[in-house]
DRENGU-781066 format. One line per field, with one value per residue (C-alpha): residue in one letter; x, y, z. Coordinates in nm, 2 decimals, padded with zeros to 4 digits. Layout:
BEGIN
residu <- a,...
px <- X,...
py <- Y,...
pz <- Z,...
END
This chain:
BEGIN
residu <- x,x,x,x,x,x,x,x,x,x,x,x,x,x,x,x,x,x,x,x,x,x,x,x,x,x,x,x,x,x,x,x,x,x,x,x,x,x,x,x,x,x,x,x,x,x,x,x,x,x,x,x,x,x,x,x,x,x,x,x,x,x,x,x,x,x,x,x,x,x,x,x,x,x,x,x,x,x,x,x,x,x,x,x,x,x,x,x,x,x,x,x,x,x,x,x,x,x,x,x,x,x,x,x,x,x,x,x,x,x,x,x,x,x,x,x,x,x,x,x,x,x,x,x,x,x,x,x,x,x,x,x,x,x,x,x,x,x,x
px <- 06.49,06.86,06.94,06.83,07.03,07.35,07.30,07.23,07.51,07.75,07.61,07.70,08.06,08.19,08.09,08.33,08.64,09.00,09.09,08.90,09.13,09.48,09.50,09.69,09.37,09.09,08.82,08.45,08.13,07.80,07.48,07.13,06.93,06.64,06.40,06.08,05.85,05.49,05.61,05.75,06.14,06.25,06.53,06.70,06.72,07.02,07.09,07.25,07.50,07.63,07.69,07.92,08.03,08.15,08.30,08.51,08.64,08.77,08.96,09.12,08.91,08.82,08.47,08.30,07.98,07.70,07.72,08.03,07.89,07.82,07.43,07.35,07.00,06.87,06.58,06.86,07.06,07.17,07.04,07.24,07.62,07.75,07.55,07.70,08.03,08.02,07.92,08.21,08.45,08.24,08.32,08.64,08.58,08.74,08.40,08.05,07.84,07.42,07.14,06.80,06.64,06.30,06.09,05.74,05.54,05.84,06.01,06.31,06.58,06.87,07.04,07.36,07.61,07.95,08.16,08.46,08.45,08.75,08.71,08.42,08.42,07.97,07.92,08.01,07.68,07.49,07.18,07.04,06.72,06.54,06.26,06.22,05.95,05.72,05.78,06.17,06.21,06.24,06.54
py <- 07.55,07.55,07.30,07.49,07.81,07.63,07.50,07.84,07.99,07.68,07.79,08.19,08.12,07.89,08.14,08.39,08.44,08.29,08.65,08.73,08.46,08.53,08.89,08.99,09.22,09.21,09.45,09.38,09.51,09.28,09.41,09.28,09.03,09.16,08.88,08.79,08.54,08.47,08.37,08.53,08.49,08.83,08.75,08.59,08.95,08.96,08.57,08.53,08.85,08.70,08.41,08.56,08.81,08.49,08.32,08.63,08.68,08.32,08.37,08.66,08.92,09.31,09.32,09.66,09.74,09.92,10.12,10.25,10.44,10.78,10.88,10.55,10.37,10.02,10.25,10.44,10.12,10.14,09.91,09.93,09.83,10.11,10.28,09.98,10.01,10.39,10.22,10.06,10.29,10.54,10.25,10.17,09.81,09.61,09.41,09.43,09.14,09.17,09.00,08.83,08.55,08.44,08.19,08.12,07.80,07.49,07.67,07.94,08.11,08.30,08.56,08.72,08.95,09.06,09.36,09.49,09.85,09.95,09.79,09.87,09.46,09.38,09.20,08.82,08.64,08.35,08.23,07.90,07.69,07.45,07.31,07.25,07.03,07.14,06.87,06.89,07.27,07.31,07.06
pz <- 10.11,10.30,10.00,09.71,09.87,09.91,09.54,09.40,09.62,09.46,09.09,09.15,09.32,09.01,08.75,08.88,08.66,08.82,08.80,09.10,09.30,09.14,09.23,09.50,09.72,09.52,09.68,09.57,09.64,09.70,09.67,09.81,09.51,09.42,09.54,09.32,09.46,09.57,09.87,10.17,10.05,10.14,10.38,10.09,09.96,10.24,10.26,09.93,09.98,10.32,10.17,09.89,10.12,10.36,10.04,09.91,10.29,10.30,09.96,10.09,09.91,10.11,10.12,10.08,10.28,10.08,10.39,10.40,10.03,10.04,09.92,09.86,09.91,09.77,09.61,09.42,09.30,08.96,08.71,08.43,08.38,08.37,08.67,08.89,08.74,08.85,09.20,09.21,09.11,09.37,09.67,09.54,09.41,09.17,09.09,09.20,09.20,09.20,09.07,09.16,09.22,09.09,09.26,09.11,09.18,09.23,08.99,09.08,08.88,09.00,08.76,08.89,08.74,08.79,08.66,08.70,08.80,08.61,08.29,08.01,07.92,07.95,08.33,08.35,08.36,08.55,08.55,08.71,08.74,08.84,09.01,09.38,09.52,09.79,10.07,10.02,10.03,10.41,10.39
END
């Protein structure tokens, strides 16, 4: 399971653009991943966010915390672009990444998304599969 995270986390960290890295303080916002599965995966929900969160910090980004947002909830999340680009001008981000992963059977998907917040270009766009066999998914 550690495995497939670390690949999925590998998968959403290549697809963001080389702008990201070249400015000088980028400031983004990472929200939970909306977590489908028939499985008990829900900690991944948080997981997958620390990870990028961890990532961005290393390369000299300024993390925003969803909590440092005034009136917002997870329940009242936007789900369109330009909701979460309103997010992110609201929190003062220059991107906001989200997305979810889907895990049915041996079988799991991961969709994430990335906008800028001031900029109407459609989000950049990721989305991975694979399969993931039983016995090796605790490794």
């Amino acid at each position: 399971m550690q495995r497939c995270l670390n690949l999925i986390i590998i998968a959403i960290i290549l697809f963001l653009p080389a702008g990201v890295y070249s400015l000088e303080t980028v400031r983004v916002l990472v929200l939970p991943f909306e977590v489908h599965s028939q499985k008990e995966l829900s900690y991944l929900k948080t997981e997958i966010p620390v990870v990028l969160k961890k990532h961005f910090r290393q390369n000299g980004a300024i993390v925003i915390e969803t909590d440092s947002i005034p009136d917002f909830s997870l329940e009242n999340q936007p789900k369109s672009a330009a909701g979460m680009r309103n997010l992110g001008i609201k929190s003062g981000a220059d991107y906001v990444v989200w997305g979810s992963l889907t895990w049915l059977g041996q079988k799991f998907s991961i969709d994430a998304k990335m906008i800028e917040s001031f900029n109407n270009k459609p989000p950049n766009i990721l989305f991975a599969g694979g399969d993931k066999a039983p016995e090796s998914a605790n490794q």
